[in-house]
BAFI-3210 file (N, C-alpha, C; in Angstrom, 3 decimals, decimal comma, padded with zeros to 6 digits):
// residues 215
n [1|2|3|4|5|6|7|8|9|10|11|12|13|14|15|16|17|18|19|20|21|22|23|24|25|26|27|28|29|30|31|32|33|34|35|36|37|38|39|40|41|42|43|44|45|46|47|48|49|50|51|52|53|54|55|56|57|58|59|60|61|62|63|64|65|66|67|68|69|70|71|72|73|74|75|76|77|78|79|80|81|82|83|84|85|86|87|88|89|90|91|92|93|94|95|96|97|98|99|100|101|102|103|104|105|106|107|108|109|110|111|112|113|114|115|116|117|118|119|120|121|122|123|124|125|126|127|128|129|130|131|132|133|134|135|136|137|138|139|140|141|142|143|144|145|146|147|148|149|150|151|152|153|154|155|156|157|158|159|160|161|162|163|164|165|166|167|168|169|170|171|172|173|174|175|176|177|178|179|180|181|182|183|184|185|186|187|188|189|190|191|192|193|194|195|196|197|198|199|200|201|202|203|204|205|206|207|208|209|210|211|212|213|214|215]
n.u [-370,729|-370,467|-367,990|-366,460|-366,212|-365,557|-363,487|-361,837|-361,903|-360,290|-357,605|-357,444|-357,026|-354,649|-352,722|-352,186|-350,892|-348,662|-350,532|-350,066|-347,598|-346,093|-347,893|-347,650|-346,551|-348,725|-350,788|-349,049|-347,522|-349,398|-350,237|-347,488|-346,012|-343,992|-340,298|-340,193|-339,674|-337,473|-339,112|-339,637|-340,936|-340,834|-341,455|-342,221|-343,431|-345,579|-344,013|-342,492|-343,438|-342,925|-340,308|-338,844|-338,867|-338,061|-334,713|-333,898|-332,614|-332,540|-333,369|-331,156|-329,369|-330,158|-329,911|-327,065|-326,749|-327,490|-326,377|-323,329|-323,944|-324,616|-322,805|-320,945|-321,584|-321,478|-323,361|-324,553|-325,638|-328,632|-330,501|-333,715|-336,338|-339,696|-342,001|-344,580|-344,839|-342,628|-341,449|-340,646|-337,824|-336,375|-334,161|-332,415|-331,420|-328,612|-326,328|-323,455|-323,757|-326,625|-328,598|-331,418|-332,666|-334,344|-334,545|-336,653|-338,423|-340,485|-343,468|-346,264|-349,377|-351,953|-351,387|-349,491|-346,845|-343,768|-342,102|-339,875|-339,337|-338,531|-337,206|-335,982|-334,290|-334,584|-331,563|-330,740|-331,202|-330,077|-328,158|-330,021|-331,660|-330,046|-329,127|-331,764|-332,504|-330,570|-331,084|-333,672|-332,922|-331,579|-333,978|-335,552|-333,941|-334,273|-336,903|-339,249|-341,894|-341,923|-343,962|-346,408|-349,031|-349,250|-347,082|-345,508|-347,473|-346,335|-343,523|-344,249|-344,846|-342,032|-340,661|-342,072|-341,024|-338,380|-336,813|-337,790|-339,173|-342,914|-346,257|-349,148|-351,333|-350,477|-349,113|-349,722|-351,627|-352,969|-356,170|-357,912|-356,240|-354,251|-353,308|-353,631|-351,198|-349,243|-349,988|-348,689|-346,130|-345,533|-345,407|-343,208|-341,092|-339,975|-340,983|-341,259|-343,374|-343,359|-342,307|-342,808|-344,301|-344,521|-341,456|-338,654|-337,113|-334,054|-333,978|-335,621|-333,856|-331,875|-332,778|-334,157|-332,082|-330,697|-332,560|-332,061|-329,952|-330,401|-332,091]
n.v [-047,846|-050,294|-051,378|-049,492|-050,022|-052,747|-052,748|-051,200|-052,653|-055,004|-053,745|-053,368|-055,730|-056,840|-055,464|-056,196|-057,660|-055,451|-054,082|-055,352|-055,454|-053,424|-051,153|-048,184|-047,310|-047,579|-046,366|-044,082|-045,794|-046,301|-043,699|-042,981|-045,830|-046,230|-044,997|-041,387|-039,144|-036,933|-034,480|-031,953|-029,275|-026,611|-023,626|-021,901|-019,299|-017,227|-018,213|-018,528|-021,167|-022,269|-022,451|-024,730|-027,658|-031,303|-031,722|-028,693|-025,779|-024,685|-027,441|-028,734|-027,344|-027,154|-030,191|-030,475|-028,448|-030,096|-032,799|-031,991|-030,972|-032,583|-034,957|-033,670|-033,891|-036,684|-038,044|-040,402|-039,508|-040,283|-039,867|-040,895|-041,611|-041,162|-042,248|-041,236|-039,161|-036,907|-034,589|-033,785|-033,824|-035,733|-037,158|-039,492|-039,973|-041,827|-043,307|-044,013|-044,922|-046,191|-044,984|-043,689|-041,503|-038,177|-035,903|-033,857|-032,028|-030,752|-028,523|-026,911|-028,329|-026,641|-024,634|-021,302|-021,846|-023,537|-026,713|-027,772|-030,764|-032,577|-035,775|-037,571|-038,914|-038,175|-037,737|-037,310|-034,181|-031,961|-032,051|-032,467|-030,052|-027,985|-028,214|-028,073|-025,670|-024,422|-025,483|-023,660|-020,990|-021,075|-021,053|-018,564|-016,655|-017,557|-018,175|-016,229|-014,559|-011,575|-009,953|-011,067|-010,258|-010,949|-010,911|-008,801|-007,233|-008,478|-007,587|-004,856|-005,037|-005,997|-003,586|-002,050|-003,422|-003,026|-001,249|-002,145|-004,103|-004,331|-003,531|-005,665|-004,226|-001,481|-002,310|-001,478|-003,327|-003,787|-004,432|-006,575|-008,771|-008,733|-009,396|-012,366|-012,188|-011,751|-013,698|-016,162|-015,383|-015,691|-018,448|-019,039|-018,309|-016,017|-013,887|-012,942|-013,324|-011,776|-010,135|-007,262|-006,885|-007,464|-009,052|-009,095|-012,224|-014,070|-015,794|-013,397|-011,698|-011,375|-012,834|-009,978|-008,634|-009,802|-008,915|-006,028|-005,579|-006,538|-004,618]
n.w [024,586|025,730|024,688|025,269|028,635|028,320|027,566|029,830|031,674|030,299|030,219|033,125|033,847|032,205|033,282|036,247|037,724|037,428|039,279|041,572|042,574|042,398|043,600|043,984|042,004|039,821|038,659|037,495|035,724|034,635|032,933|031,546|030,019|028,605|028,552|028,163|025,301|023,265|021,955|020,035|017,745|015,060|014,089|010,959|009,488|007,032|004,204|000,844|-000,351|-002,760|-002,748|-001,563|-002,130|-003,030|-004,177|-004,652|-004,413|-001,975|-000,258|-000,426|000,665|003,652|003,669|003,832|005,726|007,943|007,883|008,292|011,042|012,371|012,167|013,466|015,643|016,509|015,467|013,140|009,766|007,708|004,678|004,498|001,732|000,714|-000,807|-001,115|-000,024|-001,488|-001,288|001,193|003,390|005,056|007,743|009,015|011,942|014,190|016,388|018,541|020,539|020,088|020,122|018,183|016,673|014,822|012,554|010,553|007,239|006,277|003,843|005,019|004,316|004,157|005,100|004,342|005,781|006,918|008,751|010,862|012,660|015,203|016,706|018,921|021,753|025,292|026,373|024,509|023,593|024,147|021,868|019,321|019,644|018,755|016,036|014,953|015,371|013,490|011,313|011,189|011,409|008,690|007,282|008,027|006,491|004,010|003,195|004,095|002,952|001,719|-000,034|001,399|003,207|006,037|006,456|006,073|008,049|010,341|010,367|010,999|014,001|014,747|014,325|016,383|018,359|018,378|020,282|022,531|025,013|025,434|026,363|025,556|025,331|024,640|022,183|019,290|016,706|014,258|012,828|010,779|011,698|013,436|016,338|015,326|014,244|015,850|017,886|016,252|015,835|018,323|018,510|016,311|018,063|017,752|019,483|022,749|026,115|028,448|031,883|031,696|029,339|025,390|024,276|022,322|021,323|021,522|019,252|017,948|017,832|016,445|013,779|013,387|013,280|010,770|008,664|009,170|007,960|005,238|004,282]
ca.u [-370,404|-370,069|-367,191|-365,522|-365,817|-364,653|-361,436|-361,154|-361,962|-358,999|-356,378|-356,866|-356,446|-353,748|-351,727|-352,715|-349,405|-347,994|-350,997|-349,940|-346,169|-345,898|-348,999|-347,560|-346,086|-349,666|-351,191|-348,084|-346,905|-350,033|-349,924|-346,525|-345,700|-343,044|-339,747|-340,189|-338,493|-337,565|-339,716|-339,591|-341,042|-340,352|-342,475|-341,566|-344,798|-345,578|-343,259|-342,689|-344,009|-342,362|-338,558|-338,905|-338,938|-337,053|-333,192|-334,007|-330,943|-332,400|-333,547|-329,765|-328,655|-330,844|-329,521|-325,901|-326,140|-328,114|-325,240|-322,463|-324,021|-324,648|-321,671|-320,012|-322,520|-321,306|-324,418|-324,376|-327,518|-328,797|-331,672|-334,892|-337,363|-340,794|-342,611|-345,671|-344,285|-341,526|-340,874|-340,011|-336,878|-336,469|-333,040|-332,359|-329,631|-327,997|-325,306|-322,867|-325,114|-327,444|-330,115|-332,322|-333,235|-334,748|-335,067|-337,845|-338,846|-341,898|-344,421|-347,623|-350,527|-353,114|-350,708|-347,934|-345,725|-342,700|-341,745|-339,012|-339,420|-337,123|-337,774|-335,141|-334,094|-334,130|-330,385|-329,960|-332,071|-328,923|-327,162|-330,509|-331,930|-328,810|-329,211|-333,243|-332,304|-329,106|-332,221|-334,917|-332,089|-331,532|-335,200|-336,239|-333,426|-334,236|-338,251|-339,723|-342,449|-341,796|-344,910|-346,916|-350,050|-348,859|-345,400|-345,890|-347,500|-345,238|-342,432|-344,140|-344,453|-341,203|-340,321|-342,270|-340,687|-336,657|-336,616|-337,819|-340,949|-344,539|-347,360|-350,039|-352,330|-349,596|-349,171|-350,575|-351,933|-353,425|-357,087|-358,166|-355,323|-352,545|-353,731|-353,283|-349,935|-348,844|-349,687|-347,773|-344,898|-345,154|-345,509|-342,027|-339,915|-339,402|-341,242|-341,948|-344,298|-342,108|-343,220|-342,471|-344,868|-343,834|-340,257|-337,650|-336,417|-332,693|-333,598|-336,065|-333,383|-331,196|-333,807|-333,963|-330,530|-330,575|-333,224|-331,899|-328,723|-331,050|-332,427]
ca.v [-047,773|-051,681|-051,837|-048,345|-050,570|-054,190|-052,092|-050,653|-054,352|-055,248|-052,886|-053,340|-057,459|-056,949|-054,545|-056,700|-057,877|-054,008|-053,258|-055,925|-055,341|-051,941|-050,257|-046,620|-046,638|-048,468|-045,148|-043,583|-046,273|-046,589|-042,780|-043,334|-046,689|-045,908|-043,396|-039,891|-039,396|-035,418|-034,053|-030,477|-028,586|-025,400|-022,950|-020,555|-018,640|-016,452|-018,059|-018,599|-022,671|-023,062|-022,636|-025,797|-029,009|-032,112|-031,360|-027,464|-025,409|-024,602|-028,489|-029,247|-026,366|-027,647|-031,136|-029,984|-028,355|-031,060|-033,581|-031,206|-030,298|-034,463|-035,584|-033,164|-034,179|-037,934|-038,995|-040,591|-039,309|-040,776|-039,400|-041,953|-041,072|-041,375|-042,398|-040,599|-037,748|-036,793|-033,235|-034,529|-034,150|-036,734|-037,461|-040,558|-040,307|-042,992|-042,634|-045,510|-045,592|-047,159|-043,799|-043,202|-039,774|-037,839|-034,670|-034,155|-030,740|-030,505|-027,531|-027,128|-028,621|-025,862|-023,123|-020,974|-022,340|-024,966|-026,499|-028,773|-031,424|-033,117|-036,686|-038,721|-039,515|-037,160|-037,548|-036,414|-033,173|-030,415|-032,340|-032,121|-028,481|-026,811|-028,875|-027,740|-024,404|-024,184|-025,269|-022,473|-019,658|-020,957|-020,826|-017,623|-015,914|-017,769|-018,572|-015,346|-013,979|-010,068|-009,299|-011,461|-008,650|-010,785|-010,871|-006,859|-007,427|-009,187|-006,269|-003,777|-005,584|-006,131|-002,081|-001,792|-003,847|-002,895|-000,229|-002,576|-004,590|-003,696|-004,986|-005,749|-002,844|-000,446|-002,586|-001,170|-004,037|-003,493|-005,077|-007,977|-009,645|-008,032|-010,856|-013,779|-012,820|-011,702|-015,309|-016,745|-014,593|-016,366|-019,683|-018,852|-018,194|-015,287|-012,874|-013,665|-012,556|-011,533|-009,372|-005,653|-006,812|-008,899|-008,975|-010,086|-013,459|-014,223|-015,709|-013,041|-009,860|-012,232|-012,195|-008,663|-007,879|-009,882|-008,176|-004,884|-005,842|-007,082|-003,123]
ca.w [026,006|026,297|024,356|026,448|029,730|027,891|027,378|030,804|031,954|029,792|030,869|034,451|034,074|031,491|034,404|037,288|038,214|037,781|040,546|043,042|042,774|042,822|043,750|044,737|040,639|039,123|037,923|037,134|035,140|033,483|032,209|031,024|030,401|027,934|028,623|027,383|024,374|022,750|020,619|019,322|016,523|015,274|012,494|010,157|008,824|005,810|003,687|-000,606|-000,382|-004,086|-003,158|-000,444|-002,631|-003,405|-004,783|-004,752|-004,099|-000,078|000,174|-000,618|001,630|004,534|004,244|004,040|007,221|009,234|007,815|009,241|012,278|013,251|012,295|014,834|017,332|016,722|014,912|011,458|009,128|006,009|004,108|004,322|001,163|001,038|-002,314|-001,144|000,165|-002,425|-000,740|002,442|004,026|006,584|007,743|010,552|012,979|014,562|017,162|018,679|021,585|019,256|020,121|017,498|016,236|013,334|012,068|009,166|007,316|005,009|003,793|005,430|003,026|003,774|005,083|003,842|006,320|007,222|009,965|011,332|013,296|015,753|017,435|019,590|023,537|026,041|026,840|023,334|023,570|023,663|020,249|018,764|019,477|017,751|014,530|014,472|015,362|012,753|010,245|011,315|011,300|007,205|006,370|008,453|005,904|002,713|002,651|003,933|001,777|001,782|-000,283|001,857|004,084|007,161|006,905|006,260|009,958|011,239|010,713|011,745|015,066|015,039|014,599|017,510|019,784|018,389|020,969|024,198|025,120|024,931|026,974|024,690|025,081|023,877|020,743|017,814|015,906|012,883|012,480|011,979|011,538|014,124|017,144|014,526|014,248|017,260|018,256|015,492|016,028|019,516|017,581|015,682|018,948|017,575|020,529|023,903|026,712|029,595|032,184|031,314|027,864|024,782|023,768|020,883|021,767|021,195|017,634|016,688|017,677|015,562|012,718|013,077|012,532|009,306|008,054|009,281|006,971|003,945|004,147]
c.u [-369,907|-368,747|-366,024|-365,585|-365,400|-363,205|-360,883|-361,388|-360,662|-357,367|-356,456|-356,381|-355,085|-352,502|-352,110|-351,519|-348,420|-348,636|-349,959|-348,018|-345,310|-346,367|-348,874|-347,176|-347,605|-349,936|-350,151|-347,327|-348,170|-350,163|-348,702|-345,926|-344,319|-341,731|-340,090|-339,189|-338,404|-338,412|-340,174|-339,882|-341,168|-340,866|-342,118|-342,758|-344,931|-344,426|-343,709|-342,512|-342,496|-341,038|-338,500|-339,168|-337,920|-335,723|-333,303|-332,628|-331,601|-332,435|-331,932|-328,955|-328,779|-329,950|-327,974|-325,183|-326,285|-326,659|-324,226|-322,688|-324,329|-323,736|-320,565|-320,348|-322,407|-322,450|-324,184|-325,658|-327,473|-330,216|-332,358|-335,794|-338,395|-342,049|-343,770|-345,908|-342,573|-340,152|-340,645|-339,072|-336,723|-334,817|-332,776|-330,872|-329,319|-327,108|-324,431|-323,446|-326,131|-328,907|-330,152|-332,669|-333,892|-334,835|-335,987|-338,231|-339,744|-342,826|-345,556|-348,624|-351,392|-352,527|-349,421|-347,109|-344,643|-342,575|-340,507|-338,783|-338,412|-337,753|-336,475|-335,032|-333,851|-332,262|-329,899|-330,458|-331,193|-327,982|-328,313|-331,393|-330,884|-329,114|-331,086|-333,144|-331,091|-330,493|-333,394|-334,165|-332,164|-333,084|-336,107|-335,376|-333,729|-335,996|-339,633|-340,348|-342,263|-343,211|-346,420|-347,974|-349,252|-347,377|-344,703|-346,524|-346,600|-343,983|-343,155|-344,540|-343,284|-340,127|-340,845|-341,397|-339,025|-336,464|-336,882|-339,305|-341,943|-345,541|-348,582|-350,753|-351,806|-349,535|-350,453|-351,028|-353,106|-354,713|-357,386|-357,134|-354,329|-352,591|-352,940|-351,430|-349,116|-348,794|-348,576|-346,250|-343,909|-344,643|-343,588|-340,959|-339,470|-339,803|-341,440|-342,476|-343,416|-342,931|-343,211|-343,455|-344,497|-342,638|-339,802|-336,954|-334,891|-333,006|-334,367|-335,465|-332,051|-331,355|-333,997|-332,818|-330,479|-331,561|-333,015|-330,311|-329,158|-331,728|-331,220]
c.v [-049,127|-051,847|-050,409|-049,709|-052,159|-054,032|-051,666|-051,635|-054,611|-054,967|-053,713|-054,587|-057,244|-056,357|-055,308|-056,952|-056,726|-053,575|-053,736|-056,180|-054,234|-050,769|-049,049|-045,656|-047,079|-047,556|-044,558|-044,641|-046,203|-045,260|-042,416|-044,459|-046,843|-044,878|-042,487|-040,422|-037,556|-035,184|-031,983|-029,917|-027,125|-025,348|-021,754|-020,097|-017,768|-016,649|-018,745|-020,337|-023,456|-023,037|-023,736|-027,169|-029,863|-031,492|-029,754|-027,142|-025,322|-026,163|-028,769|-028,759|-026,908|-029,139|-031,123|-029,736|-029,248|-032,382|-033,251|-030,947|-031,742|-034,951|-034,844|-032,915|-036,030|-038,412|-039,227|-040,660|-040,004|-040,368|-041,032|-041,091|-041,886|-041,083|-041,556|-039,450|-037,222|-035,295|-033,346|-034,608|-034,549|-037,566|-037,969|-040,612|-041,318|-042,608|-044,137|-046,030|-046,006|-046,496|-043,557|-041,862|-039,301|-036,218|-034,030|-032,628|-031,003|-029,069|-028,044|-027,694|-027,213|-024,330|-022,327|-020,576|-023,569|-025,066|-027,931|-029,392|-032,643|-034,350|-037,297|-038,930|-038,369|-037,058|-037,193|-034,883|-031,957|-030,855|-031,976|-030,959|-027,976|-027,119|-028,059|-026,339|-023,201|-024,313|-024,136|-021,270|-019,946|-020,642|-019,499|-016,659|-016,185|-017,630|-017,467|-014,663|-012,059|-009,311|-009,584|-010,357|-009,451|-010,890|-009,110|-006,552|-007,278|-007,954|-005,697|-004,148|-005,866|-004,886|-001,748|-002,025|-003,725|-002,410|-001,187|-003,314|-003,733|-004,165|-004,580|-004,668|-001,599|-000,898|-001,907|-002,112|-003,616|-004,481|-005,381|-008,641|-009,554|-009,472|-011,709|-013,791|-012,619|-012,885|-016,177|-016,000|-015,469|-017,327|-020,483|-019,128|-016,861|-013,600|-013,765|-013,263|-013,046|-010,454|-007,834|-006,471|-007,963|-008,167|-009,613|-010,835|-013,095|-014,289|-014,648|-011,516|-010,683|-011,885|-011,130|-007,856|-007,931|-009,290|-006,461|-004,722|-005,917|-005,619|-002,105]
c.w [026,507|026,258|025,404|027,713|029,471|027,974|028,427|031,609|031,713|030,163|032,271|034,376|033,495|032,337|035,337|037,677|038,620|039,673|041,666|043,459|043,269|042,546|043,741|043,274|040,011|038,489|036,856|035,641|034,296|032,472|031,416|031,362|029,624|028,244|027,734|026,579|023,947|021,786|020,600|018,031|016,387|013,807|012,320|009,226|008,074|004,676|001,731|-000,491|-001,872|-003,847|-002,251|-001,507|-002,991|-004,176|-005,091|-004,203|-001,862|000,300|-000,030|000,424|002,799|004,761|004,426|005,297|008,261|009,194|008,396|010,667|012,639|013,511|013,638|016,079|017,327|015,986|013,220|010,568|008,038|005,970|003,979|003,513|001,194|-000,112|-001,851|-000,885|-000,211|-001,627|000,771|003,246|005,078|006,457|009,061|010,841|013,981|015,196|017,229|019,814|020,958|019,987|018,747|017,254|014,789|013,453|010,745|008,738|006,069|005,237|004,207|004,291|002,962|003,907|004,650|004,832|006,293|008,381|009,724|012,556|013,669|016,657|018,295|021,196|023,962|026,254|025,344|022,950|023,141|022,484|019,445|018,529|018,821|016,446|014,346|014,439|013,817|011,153|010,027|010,620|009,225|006,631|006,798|007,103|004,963|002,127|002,681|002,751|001,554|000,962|000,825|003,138|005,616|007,553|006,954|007,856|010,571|011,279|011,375|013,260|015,738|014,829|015,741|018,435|019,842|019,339|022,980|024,033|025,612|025,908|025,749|024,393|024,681|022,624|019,903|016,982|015,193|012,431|011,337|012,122|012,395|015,190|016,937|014,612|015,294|017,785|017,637|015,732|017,265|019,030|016,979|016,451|018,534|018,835|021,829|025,035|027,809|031,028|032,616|029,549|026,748|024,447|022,785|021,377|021,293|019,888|017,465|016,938|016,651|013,967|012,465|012,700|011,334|008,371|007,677|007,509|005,852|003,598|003,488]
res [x|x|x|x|x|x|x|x|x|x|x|x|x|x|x|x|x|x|x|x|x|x|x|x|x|x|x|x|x|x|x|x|x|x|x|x|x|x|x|x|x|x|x|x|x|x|x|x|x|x|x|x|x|x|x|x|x|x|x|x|x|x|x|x|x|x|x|x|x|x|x|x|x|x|x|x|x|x|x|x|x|x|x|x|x|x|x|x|x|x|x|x|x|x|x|x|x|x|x|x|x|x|x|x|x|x|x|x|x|x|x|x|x|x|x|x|x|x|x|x|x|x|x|x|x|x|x|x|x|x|x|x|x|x|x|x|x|x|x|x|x|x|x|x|x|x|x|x|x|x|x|x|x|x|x|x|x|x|x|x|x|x|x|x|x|x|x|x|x|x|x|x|x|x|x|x|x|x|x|x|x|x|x|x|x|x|x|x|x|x|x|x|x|x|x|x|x|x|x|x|x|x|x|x|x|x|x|x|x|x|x|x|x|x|x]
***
């Protein structure tokens, strides 16, 4: 407890000049003393873990497109590796405004998911959602487990809802597990709670087409 109020001792002296300058920002500045910056991540769940690794044909695919889709957003990428994490794809963008960015995709450790993660400046937010999105769309088509019990869920949730949204208590979910993914589904972007029930987002009547096609 001593050392909790040595530190909130600390702060206030260390800001003392913020208080008495411009009292009406003091708080404000102290909850963000830094600008916002973008950050977005995006998950793709029930998928085959083993086709996602270093120089794999999708890890090649993946960086292919993120290289294409920067360069014609002005940014110049280069892959940064990471001796400790080999499977890693982490690719830093650079602009001529001398903004910073990243985009990074690795497998879950404990779950059989991926995700891709997006970091840079707000004023770069609409160059870098397309590029994270241009990555989800490749791994919702390639990484999908099809034997997987909840990705067998997950359709038939998503036969439900071809026809129109649902409100929950009409869904049929399938115990114990229907919930879990119903959340995750949320999770994905691929449904979304609207208010006529849940619905198929843009990407996941998207996702459903290509699946309908892969039938």
């Amino acid at each position: 407890m001593g050392n909790g109020l040595k530190s909130a001792i600390n702060t206030f002296t260390a800001t003392q000049s913020l208080l008495e300058s411009k009292p009406q920002t003091y708080f404000t500045a102290l909850r963000n003393p830094f600008p916002s910056g973008y950050k977005q991540n995006f998950y793709i769940y029930y998928i085959k873990k083993d086709l996602y690794h270093k120089d794999s044909p999708l890890w090649e695919q993946l960086k292919k497109s993120i290289y294409k889709e920067a360069r014609d957003k002005e940014f110049n990428p280069s892959v940064i590796s990471f001796g400790e994490e080999p499977d890693l794809l982490y690719i830093s963008l650079t602009s001529k405004l001398k903004n910073n960015a990243s985009i990074f995709i690795r497998n879950s450790g404990t779950e059989k998911k991926i995700a891709v993660y997006l970091r840079g400046s707000i004023c770069d937010t609409k160059k870098l959602e397309p590029i994270g999105q241009k990555c989800v769309k490749i791994l919702l088509s390639s990484m999908k487990d099809c034997e997987n019990n909840l990705y067998l869920l997950e359709q038939n949730i998503f036969n439900q809802l071809s026809s129109g949204p649902i409100i929950k208590t009409k869904l049929k979910l399938k115990k114990p597990l229907g919930d879990r993914v119903l959340s995750e589904m949320v999770k994905q972007n691929l449904i979304e709670l609207t208010k006529k029930g849940y619905a198929l987002t843009k990407l996941g009547e998207w996702y459903q087409s290509t699946q309908s096609m892969d039938n």
